[in-house]
C-alpha positions as CSV (number, residue, x, y, z in Angstrom):
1,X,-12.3,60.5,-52.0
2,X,-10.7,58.6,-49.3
3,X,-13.3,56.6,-47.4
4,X,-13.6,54.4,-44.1
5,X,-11.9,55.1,-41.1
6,X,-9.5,53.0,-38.5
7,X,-8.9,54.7,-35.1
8,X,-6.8,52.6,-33.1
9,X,-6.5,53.8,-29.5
10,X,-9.4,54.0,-27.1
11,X,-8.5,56.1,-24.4
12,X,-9.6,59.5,-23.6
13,X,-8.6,61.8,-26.9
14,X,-9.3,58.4,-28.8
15,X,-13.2,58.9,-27.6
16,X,-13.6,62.6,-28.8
17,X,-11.8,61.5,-32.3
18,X,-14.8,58.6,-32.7
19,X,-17.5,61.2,-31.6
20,X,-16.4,63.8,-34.5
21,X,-15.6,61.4,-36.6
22,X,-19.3,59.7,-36.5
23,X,-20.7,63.2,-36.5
24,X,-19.4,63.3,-40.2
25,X,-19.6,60.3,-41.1
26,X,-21.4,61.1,-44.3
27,X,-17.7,62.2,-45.4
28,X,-16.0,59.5,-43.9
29,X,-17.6,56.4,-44.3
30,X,-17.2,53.1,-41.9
31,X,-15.9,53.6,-38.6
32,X,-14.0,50.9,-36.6
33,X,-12.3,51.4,-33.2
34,X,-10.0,48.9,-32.4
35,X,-7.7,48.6,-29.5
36,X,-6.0,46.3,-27.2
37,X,-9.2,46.2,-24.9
38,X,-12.2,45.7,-27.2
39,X,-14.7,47.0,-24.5
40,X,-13.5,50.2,-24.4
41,X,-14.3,50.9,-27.9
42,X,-17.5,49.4,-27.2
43,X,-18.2,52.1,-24.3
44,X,-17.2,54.6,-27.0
45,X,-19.7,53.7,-29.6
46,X,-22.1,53.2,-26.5
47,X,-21.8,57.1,-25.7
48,X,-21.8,58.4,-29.6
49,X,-25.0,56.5,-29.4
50,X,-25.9,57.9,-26.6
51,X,-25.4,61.8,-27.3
52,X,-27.0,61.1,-30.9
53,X,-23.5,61.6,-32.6
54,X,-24.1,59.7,-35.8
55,X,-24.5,61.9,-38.7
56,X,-25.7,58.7,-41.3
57,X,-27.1,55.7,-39.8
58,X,-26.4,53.9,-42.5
59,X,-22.7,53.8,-42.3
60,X,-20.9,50.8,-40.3
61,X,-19.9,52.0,-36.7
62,X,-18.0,48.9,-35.3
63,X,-15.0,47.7,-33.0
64,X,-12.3,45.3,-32.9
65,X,-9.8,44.1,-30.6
66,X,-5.9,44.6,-32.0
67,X,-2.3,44.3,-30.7
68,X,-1.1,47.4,-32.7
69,X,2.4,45.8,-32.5
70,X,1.2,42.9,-34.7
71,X,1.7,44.4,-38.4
72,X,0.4,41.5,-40.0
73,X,-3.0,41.6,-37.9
74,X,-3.0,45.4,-38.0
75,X,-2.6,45.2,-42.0
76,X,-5.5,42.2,-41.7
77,X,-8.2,44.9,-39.9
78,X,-7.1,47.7,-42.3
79,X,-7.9,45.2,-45.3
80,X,-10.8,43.5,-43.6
81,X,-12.8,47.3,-42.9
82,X,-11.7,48.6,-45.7
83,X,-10.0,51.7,-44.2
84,X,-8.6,53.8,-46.4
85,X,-7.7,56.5,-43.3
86,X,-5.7,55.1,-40.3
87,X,-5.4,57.6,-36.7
88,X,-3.3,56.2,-34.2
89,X,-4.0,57.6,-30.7
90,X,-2.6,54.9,-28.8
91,X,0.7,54.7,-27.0
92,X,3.2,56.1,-29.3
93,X,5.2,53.2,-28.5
94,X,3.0,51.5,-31.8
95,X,3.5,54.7,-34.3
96,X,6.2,53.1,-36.2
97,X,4.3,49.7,-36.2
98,X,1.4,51.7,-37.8
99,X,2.7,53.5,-40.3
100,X,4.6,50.4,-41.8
101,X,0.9,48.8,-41.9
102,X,-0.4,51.8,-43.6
103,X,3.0,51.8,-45.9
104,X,1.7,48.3,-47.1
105,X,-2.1,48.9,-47.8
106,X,-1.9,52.1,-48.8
107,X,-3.8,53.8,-46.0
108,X,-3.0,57.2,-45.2
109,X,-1.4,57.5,-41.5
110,X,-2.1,60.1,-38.8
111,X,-0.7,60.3,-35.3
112,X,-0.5,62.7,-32.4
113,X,2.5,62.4,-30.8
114,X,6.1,61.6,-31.5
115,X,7.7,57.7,-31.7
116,X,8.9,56.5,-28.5
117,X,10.6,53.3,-27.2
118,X,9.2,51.7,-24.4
119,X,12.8,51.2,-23.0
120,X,15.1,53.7,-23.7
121,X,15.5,57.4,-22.5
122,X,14.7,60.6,-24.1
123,X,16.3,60.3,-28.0
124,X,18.7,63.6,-28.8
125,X,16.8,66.3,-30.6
126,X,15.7,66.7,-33.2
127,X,13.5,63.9,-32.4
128,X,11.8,63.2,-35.4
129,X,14.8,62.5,-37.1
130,X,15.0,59.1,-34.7
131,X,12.0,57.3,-36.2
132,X,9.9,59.2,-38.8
133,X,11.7,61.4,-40.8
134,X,13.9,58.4,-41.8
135,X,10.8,56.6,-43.3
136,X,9.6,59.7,-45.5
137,X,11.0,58.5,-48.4
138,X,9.4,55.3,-48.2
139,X,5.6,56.8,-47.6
140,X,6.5,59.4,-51.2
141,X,7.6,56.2,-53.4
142,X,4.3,54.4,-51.9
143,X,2.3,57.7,-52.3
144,X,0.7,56.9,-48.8
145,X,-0.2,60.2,-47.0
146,X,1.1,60.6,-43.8
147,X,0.8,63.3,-40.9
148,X,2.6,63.7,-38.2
149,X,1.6,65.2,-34.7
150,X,-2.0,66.0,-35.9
151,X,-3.6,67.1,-32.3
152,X,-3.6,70.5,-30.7
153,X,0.1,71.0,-29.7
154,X,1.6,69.4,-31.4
155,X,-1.2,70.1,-34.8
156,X,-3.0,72.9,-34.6
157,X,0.1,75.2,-32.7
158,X,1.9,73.7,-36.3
159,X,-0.6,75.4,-38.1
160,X,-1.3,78.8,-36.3
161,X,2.7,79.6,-36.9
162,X,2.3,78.2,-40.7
163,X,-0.5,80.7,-40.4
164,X,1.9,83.5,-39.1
165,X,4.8,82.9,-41.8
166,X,2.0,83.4,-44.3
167,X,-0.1,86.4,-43.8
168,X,1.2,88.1,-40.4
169,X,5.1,88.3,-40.7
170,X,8.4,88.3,-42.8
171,X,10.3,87.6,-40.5
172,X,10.1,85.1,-36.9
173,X,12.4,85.9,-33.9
174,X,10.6,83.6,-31.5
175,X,7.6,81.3,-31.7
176,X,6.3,80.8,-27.7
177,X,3.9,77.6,-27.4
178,X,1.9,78.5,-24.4
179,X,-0.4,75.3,-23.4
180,X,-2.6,76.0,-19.8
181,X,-5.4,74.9,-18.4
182,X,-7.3,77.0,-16.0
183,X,-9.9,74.1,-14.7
184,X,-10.7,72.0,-11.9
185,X,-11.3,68.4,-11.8
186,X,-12.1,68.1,-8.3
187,X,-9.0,65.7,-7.7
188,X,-6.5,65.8,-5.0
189,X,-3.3,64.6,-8.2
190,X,-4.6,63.6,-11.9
191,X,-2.9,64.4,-15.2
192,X,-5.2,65.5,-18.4
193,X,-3.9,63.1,-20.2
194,X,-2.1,59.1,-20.2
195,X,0.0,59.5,-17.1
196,X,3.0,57.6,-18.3
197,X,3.4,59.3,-21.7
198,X,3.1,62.6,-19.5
199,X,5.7,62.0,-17.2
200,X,7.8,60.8,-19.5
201,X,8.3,63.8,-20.8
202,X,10.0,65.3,-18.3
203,X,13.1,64.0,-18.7
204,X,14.9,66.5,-20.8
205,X,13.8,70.1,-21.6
206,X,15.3,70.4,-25.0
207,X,14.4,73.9,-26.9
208,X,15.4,75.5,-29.8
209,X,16.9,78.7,-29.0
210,X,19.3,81.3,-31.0
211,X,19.3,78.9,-33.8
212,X,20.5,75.8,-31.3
213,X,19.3,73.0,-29.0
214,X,19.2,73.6,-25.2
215,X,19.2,71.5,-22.9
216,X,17.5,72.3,-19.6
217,X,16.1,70.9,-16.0
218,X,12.5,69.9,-15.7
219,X,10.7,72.8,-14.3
220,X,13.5,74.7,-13.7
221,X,12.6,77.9,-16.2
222,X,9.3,79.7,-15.4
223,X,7.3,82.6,-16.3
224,X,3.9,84.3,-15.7
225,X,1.6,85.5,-18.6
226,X,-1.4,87.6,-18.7
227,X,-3.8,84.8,-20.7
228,X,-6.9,86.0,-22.7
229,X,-10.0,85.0,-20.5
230,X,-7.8,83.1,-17.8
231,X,-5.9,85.6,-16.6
232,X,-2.3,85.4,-15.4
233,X,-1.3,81.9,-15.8
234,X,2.5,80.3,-14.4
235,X,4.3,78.4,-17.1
236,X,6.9,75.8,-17.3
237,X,9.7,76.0,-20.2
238,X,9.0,71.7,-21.1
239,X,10.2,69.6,-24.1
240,X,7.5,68.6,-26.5
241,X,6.7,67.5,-30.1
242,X,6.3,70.8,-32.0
243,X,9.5,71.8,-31.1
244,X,11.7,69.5,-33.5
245,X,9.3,70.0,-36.7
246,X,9.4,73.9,-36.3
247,X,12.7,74.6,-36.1
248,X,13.3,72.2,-39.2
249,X,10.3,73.7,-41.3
250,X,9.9,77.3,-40.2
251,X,12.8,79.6,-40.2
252,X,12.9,81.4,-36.8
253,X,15.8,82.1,-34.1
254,X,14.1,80.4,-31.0
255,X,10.8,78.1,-30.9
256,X,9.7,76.8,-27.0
257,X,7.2,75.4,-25.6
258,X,5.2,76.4,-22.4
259,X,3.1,74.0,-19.8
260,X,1.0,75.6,-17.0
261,X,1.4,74.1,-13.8
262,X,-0.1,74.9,-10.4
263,X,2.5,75.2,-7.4
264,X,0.6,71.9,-6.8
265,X,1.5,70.2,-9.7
266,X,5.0,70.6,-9.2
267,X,5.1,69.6,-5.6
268,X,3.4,66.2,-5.9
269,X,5.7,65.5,-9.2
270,X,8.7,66.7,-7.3
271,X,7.5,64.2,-4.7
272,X,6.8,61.5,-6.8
273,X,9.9,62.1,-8.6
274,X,12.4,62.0,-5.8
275,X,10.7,58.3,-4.7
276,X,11.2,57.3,-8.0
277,X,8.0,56.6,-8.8
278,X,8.1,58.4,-12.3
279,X,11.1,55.5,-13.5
280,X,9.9,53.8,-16.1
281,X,12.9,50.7,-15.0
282,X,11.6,47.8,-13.2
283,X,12.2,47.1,-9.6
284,X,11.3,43.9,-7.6
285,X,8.9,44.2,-4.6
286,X,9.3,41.9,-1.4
287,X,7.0,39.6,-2.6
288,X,9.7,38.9,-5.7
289,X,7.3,40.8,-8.3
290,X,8.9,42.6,-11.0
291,X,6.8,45.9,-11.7
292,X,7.6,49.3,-13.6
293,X,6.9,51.9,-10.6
294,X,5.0,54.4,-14.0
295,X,3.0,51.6,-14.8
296,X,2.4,51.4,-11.1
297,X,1.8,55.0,-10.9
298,X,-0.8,55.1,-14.4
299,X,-2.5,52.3,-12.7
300,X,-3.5,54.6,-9.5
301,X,-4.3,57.3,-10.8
302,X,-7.6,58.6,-12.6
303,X,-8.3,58.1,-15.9
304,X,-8.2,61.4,-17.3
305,X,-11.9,60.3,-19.5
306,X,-13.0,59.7,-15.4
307,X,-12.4,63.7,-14.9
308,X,-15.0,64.9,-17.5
309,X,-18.2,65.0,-15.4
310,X,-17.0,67.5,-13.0
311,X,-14.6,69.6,-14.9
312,X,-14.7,73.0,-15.0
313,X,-12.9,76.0,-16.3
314,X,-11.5,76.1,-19.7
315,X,-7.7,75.6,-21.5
316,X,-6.2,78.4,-23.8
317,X,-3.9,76.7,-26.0
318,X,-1.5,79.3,-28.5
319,X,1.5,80.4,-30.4
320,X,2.8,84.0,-29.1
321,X,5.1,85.0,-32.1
322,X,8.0,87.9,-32.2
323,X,9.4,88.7,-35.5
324,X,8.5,91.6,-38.2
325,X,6.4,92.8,-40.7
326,X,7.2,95.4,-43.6
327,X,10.3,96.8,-41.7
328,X,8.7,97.1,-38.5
329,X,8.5,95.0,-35.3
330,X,5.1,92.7,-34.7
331,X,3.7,90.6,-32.1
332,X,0.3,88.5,-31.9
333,X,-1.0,85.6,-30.2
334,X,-3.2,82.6,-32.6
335,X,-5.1,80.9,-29.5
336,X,-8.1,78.8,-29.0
337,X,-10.0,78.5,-25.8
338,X,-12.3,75.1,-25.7
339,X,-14.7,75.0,-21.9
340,X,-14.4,71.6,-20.3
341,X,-18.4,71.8,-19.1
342,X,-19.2,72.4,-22.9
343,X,-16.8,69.7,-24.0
344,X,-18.8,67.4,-21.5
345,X,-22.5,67.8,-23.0
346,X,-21.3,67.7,-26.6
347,X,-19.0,64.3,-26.7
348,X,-18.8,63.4,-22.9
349,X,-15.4,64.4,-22.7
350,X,-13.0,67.0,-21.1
351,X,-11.2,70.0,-23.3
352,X,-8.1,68.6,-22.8
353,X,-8.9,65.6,-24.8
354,X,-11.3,67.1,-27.4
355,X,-8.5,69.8,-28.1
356,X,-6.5,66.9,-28.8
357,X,-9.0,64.9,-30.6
358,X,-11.2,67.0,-33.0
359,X,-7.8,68.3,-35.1
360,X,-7.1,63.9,-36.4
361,X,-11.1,64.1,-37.2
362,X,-10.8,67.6,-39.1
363,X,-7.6,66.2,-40.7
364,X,-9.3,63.3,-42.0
365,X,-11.9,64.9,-43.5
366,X,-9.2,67.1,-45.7
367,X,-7.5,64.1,-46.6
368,X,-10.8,62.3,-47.9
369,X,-11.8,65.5,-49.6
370,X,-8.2,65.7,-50.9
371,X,-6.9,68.8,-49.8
372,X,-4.4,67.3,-47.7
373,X,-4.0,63.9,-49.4
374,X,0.0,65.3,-50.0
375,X,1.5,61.4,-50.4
376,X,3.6,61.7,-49.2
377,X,5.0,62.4,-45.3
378,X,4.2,65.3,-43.7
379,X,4.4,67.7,-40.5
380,X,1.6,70.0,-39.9
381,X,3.5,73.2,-40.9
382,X,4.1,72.0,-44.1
383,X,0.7,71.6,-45.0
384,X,-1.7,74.7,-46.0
385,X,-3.1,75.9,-42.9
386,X,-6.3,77.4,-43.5
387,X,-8.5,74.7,-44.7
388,X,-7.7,72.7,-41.8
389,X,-8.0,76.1,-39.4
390,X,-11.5,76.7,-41.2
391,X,-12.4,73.0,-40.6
392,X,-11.7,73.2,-36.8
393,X,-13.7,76.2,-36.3
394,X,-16.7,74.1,-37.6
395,X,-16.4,71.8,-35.4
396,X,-16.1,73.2,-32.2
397,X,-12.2,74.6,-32.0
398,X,-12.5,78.3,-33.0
399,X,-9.2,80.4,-33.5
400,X,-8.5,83.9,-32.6
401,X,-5.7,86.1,-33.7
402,X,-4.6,89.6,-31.5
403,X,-2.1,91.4,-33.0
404,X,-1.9,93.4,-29.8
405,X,-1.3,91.0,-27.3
406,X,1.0,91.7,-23.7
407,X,3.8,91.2,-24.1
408,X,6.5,88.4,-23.0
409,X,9.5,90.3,-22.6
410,X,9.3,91.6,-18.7
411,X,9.2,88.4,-17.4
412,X,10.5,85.5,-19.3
413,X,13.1,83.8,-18.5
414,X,12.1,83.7,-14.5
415,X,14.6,80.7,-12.7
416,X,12.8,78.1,-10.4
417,X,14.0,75.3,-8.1
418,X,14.6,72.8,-10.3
């Protein structure tokens, strides 16, 4: 078994992953948080105190400050705590500084998100060819385990359509990523999540459809579905993660992925947008400072942790799939829905962050235990799905699967002022 745990990042999906991870910490060992900003991991520990969140008291629950840039100090914490499992959920700017450090001790790697650099634009897809894919080699001749995307979507949307290709289908048309949250924070503009990793993502809507990248405007492709328990819901066609493992790993003629966004969402991005306050390029003030107007931008707004006391409503996150079974056309819908007010009393948190950060917790429980210690590296897709499907429902993400959901077809593909 695979024991001690490093979880470098300490923002708000960073939190949840510490909570779950001390509420098993029987399995998991030591815990360290580190990040750039050693208080914050202390406020974390602070609130898994607080909600009585530690399973064995006996086990080491600790934090440390780290530049996760620095691979000879990041190697020097995973040595000095003994971790055997690292999670990165910081900026994804550090992911390839990460899993070298894990390459070199040995620790198994997960993250949640795709590689970025800090200066340069969108990569061409498929964008885990860029940075990770390249390195796969290296993490099977080491035998280091290594996961890649290991939240909600991208993670557990990986695994519901690995799900699909083994018990509900024989063949995949389309795979539809629907990702809305039907809640209210009480805020005039905040994003669920690090604003400047979420904006950057609109840049280029690349999808994989009829068996070939397309390239489309932000927000310029829309439709309306009828959600379980929210209702009808508007949805964005957007770029993300998921998209570049599935259509590598799963065979199917089209995979996108759909954001909900409220008519004001769009407005005050659009806004922001045309000021250029979205550029991650620097620009000099009159006073002769240099400043990136995103940073600018994350500065101002809320933390998305900040939203959790107020927010109500819930997210439904899923995979709509179109292909056939036994000779016959099929459709169904995998989807979880997680309640932000529940999300609240149990880790102090919202759902968009615990959706995000209970899967690298359940993860890392089936790597200790060894059913996904692979060594090697990894997408979720690849990986059996149910034990980690079976682990989530345990601890608090619960999956449902209609075979007879409605239907996409009369109103996809609905154009939108760009």
């Amino acid at each position: 078994m695979r024991k001690n745990v490093l979880i470098v990042g300490a923002g708000g999906v960073g939190h949840v992953t510490a909570h779950k991870c001390a509420q098993h910490n029987d399995i998991l060992g030591d815990i360290c948080i580190a990040s750039r900003t050693k208080v914050k991991c202390d406020k974390i520990i602070e609130s898994i105190k607080r909600k009585n969140n530690i399973k064995d008291p006996m086990k080491k629950l600790h934090s440390a400050q780290l530049d996760a840039l620095d691979i000879p100090a990041t190697i020097k914490l995973i040595n000095d705590t003994g971790s055997q499992i690292v999670i990165n959920l910081a900026q994804p700017y550090v992911n390839m500084s990460l899993l070298t450090a894990c390459i070199k001790t040995g620790a198994s790697y997960m993250d949640t998100a795709i590689h970025e650099e800090p200066d340069r634009g969108e990569e061409e897809p498929p964008w885990y060819a860029n940075y990770e894919w390249p390195r796969r080699d290296e993490c099977r001749k080491k035998g280091v385990t290594a996961i890649l995307g290991v939240g909600f979507d991208p993670g557990v949307v990986n695994a519901y359509a690995a799900l699909a290709v083994k018990h509900y289908f024989d063949t995949i048309d389309t795979i539809d990523i629907m990702d809305v949250n039907a809640g209210n924070h009480g805020k005039y503009f905040a994003t669920n999540f690090d604003p400047e990793i979420n904006f950057r993502e609109f840049r280029k809507i690349w999808n994989w459809i009829d068996r070939k990248w397309r390239l489309d405007k932000v927000h310029s492709v829309k439709m309306i579905y009828d959600f379980p328990v929210v209702g009808r819901q508007s949805l964005y066609l957007t770029g993300h993660d998921e998209v570049h493992s599935l259509s590598k790993n799963i065979d199917a003629d089209s995979v996108r992925f759909w954001m909900g966004f409220s008519d004001h969402y769009i407005n005050v991005f659009s806004v922001l947008t045309s000021l250029g306050l979205t550029s991650e390029f620097p620009v000099k003030t009159a006073e002769g400072l240099e400043v990136i107007p995103l940073k600018v931008l994350r500065a101002v707004l809320p933390d998305p942790l900040s939203l959790a006391p107020n927010y109500t409503g819930v997210t439904c996150i899923g995979d709509f799939i179109k292909g056939t079974k036994d000779g016959k056309g099929k459709e169904i819908l995998i989807y979880n829905i997680c309640d932000h007010a529940r999300c609240y009393k149990e880790v102090e948190s919202q759902a968009i962050s615990y959706t995000a950060g209970v899967p690298p917790a359940a993860a890392a429980i089936l790597i200790s235990r060894g059913d996904w210690d692979i060594k090697t590296m990894v997408n979720v897709e690849e990986l059996n799905p149910e034990p980690f499907i079976e682990r989530l429902d345990k601890m608090g993400l619960s999956t449902i699967v209609d075979e007879k959901p409605p239907s996409l077809k009369p109103i996809l593909d609905i154009k939108c002022p760009a």
